[in-house]
C-alpha positions as CSV (number, residue, x, y, z in Angstrom):
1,X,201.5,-168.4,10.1
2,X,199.2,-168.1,7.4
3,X,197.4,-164.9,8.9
4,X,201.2,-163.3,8.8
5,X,201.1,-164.0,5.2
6,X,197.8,-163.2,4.3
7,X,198.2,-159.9,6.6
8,X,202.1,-159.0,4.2
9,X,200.4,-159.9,1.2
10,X,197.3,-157.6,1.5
11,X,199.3,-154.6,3.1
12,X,201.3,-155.0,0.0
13,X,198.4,-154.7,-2.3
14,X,197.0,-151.9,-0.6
15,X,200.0,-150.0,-0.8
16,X,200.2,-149.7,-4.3
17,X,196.7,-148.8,-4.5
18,X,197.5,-145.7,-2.1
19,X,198.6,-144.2,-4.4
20,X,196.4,-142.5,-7.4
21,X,199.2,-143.2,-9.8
22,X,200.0,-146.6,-9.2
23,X,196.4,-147.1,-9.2
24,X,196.2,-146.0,-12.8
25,X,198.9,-148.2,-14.0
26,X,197.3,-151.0,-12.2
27,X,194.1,-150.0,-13.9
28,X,194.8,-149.6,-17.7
29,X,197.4,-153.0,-17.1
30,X,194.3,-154.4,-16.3
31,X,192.9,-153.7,-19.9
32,X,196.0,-154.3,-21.9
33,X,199.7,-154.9,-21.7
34,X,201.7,-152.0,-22.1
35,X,204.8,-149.7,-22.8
36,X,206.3,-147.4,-20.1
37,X,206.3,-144.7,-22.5
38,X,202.4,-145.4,-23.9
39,X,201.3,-145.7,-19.9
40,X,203.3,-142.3,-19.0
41,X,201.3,-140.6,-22.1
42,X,198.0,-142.3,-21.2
43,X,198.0,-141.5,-17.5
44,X,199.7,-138.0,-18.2
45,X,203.0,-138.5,-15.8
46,X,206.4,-137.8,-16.9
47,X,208.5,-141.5,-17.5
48,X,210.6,-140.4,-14.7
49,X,207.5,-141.1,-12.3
50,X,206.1,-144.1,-14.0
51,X,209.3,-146.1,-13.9
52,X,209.5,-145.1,-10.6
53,X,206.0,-146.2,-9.5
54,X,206.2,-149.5,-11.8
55,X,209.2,-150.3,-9.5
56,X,207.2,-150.5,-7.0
57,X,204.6,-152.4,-8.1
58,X,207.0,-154.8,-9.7
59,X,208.6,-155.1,-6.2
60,X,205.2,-155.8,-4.7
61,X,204.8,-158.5,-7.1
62,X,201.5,-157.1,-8.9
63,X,203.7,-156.5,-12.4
64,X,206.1,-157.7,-14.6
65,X,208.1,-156.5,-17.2
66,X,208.3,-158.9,-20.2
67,X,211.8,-158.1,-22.3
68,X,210.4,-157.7,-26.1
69,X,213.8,-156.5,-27.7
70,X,215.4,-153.4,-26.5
71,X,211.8,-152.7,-25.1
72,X,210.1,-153.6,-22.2
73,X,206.4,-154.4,-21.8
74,X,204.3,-154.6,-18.9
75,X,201.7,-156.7,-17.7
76,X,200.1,-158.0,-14.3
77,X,201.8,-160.1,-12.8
78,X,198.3,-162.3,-12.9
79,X,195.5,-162.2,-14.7
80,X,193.9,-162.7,-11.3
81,X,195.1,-159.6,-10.2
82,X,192.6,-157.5,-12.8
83,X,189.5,-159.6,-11.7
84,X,190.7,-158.6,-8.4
85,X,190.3,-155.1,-9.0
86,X,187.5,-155.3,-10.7
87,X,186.0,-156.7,-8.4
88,X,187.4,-154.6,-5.5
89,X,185.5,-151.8,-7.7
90,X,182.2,-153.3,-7.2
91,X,182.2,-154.0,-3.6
92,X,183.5,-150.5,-3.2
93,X,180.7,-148.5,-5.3
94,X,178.2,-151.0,-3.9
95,X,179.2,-150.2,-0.6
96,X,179.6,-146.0,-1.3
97,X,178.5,-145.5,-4.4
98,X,179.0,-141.7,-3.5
99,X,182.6,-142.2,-3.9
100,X,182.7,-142.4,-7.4
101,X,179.5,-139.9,-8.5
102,X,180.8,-140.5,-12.4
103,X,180.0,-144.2,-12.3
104,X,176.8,-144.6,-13.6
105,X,178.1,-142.2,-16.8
106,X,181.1,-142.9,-17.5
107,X,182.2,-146.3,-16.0
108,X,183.7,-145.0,-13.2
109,X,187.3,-143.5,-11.6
């Protein structure tokens, strides 16, 4: 039983990270809390996109929207789920650093 889980949970997880866009929201969420408006400017997609793509992360559990008035603010759903990715990161470029060539200037991806 717990294989099945373990098995849905990961597919989940690397679903949204198919995806270069979710990716990016799941990446600057990891540094800060934001606005839909702030991530579609910082990531350069139209709001259109991003609310479509946070959907989907919301509805693979990885973020929430937090009510703050008429606005909404996002966040992971975890705080785990940034160490997660960070360290996802480093077995990755440890593994192949070729796949990221910008890593050693610029912090990488």
């Amino acid at each position: 039983m717990d294989t099945v889980v373990h098995t849905n949970a990961l597919a989940r997880f690397g679903y949204a990270l198919s995806d270069s866009t979710r990716t990016r929201i799941l990446l600057s969420l990891r540094a800060a809390p934001g606005y839909p408006s702030e991530l579609a400017d910082k990531i350069g997609v139209s709001r259109q996109i991003l609310s479509n793509h946070l959907a989907c992360l919301r509805g693979c559990g990885l973020v929430v929207a937090v009510p703050e008035g008429r606005r909404s603010r996002y966040e992971l759903a975890d705080p785990r789920i940034g160490r997660a990715l960070d360290d996802l990161l480093g077995v990755i470029l440890a593994v192949d650093p070729a796949c990221c060539p910008a890593s050693d200037r610029d912090g990488c991806c």
